[in-house]
PDB file as gemmi writes it, atoms N, CA and C in Angstrom:
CRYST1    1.000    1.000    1.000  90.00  90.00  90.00 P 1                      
ATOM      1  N   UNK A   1      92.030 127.973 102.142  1.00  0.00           N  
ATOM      2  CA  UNK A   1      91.135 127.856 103.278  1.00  0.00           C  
ATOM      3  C   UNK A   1      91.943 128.104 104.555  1.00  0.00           C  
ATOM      4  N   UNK A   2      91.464 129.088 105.447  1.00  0.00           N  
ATOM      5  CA  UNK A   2      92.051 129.538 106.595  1.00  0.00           C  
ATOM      6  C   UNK A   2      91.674 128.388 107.838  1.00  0.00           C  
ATOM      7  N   UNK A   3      93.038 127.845 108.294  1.00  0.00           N  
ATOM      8  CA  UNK A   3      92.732 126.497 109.240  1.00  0.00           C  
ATOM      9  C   UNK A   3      92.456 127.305 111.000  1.00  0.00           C  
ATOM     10  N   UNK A   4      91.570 127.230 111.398  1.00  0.00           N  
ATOM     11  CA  UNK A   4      91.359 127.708 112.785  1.00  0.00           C  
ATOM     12  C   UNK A   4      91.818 126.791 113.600  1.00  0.00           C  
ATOM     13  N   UNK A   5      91.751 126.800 115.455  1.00  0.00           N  
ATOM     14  CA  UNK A   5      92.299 126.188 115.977  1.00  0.00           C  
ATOM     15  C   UNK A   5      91.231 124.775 116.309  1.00  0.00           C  
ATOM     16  N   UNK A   6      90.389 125.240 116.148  1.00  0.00           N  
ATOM     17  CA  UNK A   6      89.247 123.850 116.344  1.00  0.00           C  
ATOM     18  C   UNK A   6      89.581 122.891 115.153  1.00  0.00           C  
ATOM     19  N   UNK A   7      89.711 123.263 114.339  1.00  0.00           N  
ATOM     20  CA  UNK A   7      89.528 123.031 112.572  1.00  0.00           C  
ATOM     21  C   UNK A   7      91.075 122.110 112.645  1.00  0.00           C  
ATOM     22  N   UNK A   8      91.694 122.789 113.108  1.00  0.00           N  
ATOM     23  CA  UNK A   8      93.453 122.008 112.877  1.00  0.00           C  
ATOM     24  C   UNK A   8      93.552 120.624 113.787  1.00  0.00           C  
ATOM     25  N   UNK A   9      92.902 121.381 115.292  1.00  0.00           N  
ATOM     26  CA  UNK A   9      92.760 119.981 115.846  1.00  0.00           C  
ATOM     27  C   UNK A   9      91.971 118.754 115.481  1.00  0.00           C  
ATOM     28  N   UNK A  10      90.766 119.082 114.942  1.00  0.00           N  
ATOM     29  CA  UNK A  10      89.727 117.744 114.642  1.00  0.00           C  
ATOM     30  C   UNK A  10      90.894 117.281 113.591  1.00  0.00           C  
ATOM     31  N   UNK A  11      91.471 117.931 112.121  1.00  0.00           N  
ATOM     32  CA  UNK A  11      92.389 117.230 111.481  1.00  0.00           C  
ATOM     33  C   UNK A  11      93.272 116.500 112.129  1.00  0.00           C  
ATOM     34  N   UNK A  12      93.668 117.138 113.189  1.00  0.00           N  
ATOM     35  CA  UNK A  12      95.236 116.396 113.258  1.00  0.00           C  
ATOM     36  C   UNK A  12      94.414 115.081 113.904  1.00  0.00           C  
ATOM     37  N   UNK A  13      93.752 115.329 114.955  1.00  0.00           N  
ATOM     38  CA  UNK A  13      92.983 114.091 115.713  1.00  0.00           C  
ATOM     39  C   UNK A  13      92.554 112.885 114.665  1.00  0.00           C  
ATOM     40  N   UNK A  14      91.957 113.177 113.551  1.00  0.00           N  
ATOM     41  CA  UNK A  14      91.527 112.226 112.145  1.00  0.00           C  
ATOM     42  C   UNK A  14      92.680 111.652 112.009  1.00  0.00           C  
ATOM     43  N   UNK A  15      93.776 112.462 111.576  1.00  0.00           N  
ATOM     44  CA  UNK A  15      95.575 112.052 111.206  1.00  0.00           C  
ATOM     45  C   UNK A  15      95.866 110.698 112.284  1.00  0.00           C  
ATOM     46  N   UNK A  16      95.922 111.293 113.524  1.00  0.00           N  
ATOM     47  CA  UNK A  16      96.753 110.412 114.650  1.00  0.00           C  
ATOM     48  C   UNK A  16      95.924 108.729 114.583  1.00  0.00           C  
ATOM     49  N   UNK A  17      94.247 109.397 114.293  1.00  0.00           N  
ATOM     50  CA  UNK A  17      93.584 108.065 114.978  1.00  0.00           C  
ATOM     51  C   UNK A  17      93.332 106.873 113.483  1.00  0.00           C  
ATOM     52  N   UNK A  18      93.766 107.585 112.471  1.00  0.00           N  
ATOM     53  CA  UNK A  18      94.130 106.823 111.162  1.00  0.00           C  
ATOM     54  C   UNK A  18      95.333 105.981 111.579  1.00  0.00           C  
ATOM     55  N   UNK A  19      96.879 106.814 111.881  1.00  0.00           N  
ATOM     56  CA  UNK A  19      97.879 106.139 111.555  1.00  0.00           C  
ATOM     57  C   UNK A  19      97.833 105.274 113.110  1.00  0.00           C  
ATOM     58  N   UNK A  20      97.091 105.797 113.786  1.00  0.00           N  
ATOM     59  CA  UNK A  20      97.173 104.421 115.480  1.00  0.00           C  
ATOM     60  C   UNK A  20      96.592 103.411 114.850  1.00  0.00           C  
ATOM     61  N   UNK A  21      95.273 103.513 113.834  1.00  0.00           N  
ATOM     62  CA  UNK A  21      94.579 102.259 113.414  1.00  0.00           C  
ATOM     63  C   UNK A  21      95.344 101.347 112.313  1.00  0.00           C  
ATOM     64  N   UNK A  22      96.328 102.285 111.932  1.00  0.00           N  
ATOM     65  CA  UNK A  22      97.257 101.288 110.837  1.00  0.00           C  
ATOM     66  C   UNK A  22      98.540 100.604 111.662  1.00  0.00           C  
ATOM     67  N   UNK A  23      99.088 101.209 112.364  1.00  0.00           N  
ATOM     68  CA  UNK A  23      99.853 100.554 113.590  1.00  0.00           C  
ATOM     69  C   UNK A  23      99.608  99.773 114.354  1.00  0.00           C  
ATOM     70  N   UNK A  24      98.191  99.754 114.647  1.00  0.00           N  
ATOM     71  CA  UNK A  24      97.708  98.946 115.832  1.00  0.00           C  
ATOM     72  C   UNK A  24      97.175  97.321 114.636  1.00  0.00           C  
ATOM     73  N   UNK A  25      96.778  97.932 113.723  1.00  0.00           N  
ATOM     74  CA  UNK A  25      96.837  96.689 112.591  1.00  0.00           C  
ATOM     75  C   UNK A  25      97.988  95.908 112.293  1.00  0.00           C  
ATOM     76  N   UNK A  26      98.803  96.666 112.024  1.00  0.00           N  
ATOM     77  CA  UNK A  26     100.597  96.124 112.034  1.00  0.00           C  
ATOM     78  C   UNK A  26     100.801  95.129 113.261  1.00  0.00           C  
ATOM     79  N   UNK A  27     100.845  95.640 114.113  1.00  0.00           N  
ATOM     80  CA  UNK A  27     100.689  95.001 115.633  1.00  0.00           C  
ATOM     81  C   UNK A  27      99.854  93.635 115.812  1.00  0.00           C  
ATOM     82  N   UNK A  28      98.862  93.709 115.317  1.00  0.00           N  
ATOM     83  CA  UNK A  28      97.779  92.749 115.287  1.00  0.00           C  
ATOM     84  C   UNK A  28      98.092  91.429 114.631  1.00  0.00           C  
ATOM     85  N   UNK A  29      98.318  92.222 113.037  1.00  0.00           N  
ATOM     86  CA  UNK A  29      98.932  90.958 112.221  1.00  0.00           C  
ATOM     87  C   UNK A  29     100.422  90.223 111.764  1.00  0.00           C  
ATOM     88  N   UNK A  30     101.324  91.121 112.606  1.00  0.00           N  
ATOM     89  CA  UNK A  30     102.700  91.303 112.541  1.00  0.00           C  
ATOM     90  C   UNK A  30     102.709  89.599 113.000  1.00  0.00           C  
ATOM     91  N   UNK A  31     102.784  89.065 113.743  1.00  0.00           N  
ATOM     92  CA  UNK A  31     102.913  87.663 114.122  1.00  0.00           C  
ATOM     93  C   UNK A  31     102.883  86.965 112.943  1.00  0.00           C  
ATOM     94  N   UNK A  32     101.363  87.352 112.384  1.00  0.00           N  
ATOM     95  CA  UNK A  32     100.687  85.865 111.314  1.00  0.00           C  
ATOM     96  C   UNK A  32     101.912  86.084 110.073  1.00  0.00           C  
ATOM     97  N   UNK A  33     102.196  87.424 109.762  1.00  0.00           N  
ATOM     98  CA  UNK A  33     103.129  88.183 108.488  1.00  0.00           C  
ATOM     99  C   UNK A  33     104.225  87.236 108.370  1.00  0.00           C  
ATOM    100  N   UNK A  34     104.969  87.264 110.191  1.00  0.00           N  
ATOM    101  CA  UNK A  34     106.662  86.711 109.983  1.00  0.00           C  
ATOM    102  C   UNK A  34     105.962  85.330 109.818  1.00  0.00           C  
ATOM    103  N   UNK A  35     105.094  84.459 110.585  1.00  0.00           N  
ATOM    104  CA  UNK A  35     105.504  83.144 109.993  1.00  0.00           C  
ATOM    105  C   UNK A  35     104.961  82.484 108.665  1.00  0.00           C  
ATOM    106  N   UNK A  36     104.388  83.588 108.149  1.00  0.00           N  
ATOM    107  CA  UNK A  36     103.966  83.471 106.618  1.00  0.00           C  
ATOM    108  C   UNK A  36     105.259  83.738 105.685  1.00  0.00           C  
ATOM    109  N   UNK A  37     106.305  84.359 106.421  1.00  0.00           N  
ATOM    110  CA  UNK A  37     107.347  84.654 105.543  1.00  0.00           C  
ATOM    111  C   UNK A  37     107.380  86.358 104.803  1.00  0.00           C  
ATOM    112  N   UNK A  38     106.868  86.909 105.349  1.00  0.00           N  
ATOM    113  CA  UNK A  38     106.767  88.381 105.182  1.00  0.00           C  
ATOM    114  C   UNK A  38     106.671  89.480 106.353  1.00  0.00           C  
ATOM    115  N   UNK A  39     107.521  89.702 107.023  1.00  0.00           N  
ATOM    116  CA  UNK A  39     107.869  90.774 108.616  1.00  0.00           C  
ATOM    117  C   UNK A  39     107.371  91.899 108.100  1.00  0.00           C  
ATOM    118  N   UNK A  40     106.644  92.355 108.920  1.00  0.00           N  
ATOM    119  CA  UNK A  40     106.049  93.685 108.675  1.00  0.00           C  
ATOM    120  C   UNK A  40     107.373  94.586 109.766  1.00  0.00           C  
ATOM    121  N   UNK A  41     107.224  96.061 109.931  1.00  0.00           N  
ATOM    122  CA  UNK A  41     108.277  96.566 110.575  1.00  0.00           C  
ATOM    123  C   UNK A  41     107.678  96.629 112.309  1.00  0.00           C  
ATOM    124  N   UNK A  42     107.307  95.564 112.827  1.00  0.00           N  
ATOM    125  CA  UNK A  42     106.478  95.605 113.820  1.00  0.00           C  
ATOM    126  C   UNK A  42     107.345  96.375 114.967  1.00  0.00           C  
ATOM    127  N   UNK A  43     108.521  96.544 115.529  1.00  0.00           N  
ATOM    128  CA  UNK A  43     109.072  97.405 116.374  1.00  0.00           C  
ATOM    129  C   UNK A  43     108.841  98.692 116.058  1.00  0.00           C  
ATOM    130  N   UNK A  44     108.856  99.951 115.005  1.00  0.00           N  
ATOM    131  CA  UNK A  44     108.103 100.644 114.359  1.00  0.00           C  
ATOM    132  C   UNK A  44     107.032 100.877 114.388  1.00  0.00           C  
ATOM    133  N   UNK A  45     106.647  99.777 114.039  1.00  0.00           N  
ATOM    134  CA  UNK A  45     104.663 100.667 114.309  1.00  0.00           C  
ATOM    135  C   UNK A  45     104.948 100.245 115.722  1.00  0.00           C  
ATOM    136  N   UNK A  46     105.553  99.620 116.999  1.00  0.00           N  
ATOM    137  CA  UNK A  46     105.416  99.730 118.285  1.00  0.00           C  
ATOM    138  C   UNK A  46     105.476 101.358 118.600  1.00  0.00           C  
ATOM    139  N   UNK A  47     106.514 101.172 118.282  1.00  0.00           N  
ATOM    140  CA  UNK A  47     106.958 102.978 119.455  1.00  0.00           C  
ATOM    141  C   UNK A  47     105.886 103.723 118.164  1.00  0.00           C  
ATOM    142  N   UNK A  48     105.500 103.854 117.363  1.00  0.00           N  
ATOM    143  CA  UNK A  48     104.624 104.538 116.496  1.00  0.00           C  
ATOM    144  C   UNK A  48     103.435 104.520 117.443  1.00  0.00           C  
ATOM    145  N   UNK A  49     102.644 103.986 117.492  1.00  0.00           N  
ATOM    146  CA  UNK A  49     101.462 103.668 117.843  1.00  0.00           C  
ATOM    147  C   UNK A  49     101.382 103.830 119.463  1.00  0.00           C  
ATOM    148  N   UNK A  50     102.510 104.054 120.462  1.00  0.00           N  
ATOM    149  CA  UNK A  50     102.726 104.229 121.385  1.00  0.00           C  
ATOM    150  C   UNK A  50     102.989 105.707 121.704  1.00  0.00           C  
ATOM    151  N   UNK A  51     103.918 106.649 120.805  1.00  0.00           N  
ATOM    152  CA  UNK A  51     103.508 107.597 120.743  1.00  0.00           C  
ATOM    153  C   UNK A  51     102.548 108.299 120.620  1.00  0.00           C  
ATOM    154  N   UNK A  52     102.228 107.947 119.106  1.00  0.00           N  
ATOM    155  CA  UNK A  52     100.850 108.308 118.687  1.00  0.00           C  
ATOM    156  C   UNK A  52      99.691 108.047 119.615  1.00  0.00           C  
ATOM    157  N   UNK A  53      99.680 107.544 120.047  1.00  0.00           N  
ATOM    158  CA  UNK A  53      98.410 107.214 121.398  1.00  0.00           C  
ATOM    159  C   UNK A  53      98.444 108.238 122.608  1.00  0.00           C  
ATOM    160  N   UNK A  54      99.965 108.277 122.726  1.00  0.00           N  
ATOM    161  CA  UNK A  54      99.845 109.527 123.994  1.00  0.00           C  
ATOM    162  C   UNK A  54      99.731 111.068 123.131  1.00  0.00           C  
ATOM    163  N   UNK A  55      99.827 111.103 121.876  1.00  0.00           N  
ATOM    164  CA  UNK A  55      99.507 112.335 121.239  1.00  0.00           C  
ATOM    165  C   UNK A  55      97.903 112.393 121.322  1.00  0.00           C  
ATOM    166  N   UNK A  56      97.109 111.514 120.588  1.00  0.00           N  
ATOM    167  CA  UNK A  56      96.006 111.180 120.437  1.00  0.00           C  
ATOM    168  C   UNK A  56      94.846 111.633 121.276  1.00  0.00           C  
ATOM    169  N   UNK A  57      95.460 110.851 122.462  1.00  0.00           N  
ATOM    170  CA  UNK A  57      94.868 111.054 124.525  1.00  0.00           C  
ATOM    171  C   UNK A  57      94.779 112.717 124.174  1.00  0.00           C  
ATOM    172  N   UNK A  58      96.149 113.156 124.608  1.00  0.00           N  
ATOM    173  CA  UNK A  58      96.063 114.603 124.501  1.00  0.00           C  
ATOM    174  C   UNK A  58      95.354 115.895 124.034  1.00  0.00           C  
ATOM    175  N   UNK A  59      95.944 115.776 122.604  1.00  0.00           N  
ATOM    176  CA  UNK A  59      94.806 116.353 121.884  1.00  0.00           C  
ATOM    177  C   UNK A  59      93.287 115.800 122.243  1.00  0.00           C  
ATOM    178  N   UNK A  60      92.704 115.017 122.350  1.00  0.00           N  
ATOM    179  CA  UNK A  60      91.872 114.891 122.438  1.00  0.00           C  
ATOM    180  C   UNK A  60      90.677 115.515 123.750  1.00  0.00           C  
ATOM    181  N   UNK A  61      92.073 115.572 124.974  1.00  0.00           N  
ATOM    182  CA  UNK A  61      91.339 116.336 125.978  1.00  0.00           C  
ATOM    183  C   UNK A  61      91.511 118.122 125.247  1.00  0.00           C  
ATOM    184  N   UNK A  62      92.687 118.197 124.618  1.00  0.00           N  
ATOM    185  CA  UNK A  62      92.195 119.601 123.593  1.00  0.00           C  
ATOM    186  C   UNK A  62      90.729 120.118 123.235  1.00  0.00           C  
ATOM    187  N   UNK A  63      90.928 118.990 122.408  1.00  0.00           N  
ATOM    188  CA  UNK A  63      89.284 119.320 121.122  1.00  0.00           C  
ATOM    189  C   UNK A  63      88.306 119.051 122.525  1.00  0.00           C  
ATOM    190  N   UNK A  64      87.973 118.579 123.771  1.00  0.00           N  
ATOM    191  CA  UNK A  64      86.985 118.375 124.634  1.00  0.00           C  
ATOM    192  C   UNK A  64      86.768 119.861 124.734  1.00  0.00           C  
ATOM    193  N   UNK A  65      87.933 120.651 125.093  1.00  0.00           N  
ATOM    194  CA  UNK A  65      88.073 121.922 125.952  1.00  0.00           C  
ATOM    195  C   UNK A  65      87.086 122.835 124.917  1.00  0.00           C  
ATOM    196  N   UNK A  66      88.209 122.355 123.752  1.00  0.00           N  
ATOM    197  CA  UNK A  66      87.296 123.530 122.025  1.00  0.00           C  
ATOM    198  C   UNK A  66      86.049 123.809 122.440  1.00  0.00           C  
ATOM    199  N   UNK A  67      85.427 122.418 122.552  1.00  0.00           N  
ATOM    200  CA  UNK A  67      84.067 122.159 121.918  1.00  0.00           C  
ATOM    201  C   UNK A  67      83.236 121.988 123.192  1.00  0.00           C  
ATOM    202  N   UNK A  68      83.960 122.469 124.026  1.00  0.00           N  
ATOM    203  CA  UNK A  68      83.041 122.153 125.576  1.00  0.00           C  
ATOM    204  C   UNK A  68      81.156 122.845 125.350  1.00  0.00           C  
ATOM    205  N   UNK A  69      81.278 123.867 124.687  1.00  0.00           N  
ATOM    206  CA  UNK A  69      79.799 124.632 124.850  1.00  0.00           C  
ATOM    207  C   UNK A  69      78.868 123.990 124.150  1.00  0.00           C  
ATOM    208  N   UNK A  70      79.712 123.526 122.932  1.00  0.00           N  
ATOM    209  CA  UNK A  70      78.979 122.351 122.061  1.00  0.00           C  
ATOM    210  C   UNK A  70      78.700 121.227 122.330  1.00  0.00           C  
ATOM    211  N   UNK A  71      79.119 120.255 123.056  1.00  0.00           N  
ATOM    212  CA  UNK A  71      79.281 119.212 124.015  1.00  0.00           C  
ATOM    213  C   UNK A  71      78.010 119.240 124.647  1.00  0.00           C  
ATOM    214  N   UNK A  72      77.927 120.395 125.800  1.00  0.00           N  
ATOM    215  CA  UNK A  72      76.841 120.653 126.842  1.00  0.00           C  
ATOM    216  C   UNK A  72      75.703 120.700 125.873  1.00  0.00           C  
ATOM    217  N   UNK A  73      75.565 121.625 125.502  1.00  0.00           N  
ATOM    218  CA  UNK A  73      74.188 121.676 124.551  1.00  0.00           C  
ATOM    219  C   UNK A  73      73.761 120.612 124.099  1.00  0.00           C  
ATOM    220  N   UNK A  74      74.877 119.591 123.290  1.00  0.00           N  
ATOM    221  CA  UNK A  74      73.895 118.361 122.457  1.00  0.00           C  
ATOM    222  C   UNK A  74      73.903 117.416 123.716  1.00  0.00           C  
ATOM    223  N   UNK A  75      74.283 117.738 125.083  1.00  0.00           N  
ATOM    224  CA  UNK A  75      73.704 116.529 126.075  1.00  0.00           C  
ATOM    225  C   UNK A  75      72.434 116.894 126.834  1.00  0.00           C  
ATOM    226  N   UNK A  76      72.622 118.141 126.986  1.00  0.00           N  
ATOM    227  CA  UNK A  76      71.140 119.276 127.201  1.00  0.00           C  
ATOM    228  C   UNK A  76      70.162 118.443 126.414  1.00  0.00           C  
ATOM    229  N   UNK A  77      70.623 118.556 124.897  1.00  0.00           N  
ATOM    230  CA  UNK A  77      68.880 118.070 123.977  1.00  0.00           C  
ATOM    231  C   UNK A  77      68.753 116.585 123.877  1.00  0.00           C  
ATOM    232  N   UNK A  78      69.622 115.617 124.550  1.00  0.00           N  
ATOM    233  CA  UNK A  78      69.508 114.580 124.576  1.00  0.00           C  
ATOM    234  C   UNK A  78      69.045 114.292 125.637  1.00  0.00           C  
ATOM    235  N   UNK A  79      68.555 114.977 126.550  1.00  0.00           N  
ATOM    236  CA  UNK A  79      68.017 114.233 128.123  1.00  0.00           C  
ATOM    237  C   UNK A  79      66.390 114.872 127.876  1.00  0.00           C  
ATOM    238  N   UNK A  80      66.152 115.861 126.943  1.00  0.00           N  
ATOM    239  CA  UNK A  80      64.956 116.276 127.063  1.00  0.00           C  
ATOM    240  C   UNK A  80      64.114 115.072 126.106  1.00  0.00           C  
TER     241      UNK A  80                                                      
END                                                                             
Protein backbone atom coordinates (compact mmCIF):
# COMPACT_ATOMS: atom_id res chain seq x y z
CA UNK A 1 0.00 0.00 0.00
CA UNK A 2 1.39 3.34 -1.25
CA UNK A 3 1.54 5.79 2.02
CA UNK A 4 0.60 9.46 0.77
CA UNK A 5 1.34 12.52 2.64
CA UNK A 6 -2.11 12.93 4.32
CA UNK A 7 -2.17 9.11 4.95
CA UNK A 8 1.47 9.15 6.77
CA UNK A 9 0.50 12.05 8.79
CA UNK A 10 -2.98 10.90 10.28
CA UNK A 11 -0.62 7.58 11.14
CA UNK A 12 2.06 9.15 12.64
CA UNK A 13 -0.51 11.60 14.58
CA UNK A 14 -2.48 8.03 15.89
CA UNK A 15 1.40 6.87 16.83
CA UNK A 16 2.36 10.15 18.88
CA UNK A 17 -1.21 10.54 20.55
CA UNK A 18 -1.10 6.64 21.64
CA UNK A 19 2.44 6.79 23.10
CA UNK A 20 1.57 10.65 24.87
CA UNK A 21 -1.51 8.63 26.33
CA UNK A 22 0.80 5.86 27.67
CA UNK A 23 3.30 8.43 29.08
CA UNK A 24 0.97 10.70 30.35
CA UNK A 25 -0.49 7.40 32.18
CA UNK A 26 3.04 6.61 33.47
CA UNK A 27 3.05 10.14 34.80
CA UNK A 28 -0.27 9.84 36.39
CA UNK A 29 0.35 6.63 38.19
CA UNK A 30 4.12 6.76 38.64
CA UNK A 31 3.64 8.14 42.34
CA UNK A 32 0.97 5.37 43.47
CA UNK A 33 3.71 2.53 41.53
CA UNK A 34 6.92 3.76 43.78
CA UNK A 35 5.05 3.65 47.03
CA UNK A 36 3.47 0.39 46.19
CA UNK A 37 6.97 -0.81 45.66
CA UNK A 38 7.16 -0.95 41.88
CA UNK A 39 8.89 2.53 39.98
CA UNK A 40 7.71 2.84 36.76
CA UNK A 41 10.57 4.76 34.52
CA UNK A 42 8.76 8.04 35.29
CA UNK A 43 11.78 10.54 34.22
CA UNK A 44 11.41 8.74 30.73
CA UNK A 45 8.05 8.88 30.00
CA UNK A 46 8.77 12.76 31.31
CA UNK A 47 11.00 14.01 28.53
CA UNK A 48 8.92 11.26 26.34
CA UNK A 49 5.70 12.74 26.63
CA UNK A 50 7.21 16.23 26.56
CA UNK A 51 8.64 15.71 23.39
CA UNK A 52 6.11 13.85 22.02
CA UNK A 53 3.61 16.63 22.76
CA UNK A 54 5.61 19.26 20.95
CA UNK A 55 5.74 16.67 17.97
CA UNK A 56 2.04 16.00 18.33
CA UNK A 57 1.08 20.14 18.47
CA UNK A 58 2.99 20.22 15.24
CA UNK A 59 2.01 17.77 13.12
CA UNK A 60 -1.14 18.41 13.98
CA UNK A 61 -1.21 22.04 12.67
CA UNK A 62 0.21 19.78 9.51
CA UNK A 63 -2.81 17.47 9.04
CA UNK A 64 -5.10 21.05 9.71
CA UNK A 65 -3.24 22.48 6.55
CA UNK A 66 -3.84 18.69 4.58
CA UNK A 67 -7.28 18.69 5.25
CA UNK A 68 -8.12 22.39 5.27
CA UNK A 69 -10.81 21.97 2.14
CA UNK A 70 -12.21 19.12 4.03
CA UNK A 71 -12.48 20.90 7.27
CA UNK A 72 -14.44 23.92 5.54
CA UNK A 73 -16.92 21.84 3.86
CA UNK A 74 -17.99 19.60 6.91
CA UNK A 75 -18.40 23.12 8.88
CA UNK A 76 -20.28 24.53 5.74
CA UNK A 77 -22.88 21.37 6.26
CA UNK A 78 -22.97 21.76 9.83
CA UNK A 79 -24.34 25.36 10.08
CA UNK A 80 -26.95 24.58 7.39
Amino acid sequence: MKCNLRMCVSLLLFALWLITGITGTILLIGPLTAKLGHPLPVSTADTLHIYLGFAFFGLSIVHIALNWSALKAYFRNLTR
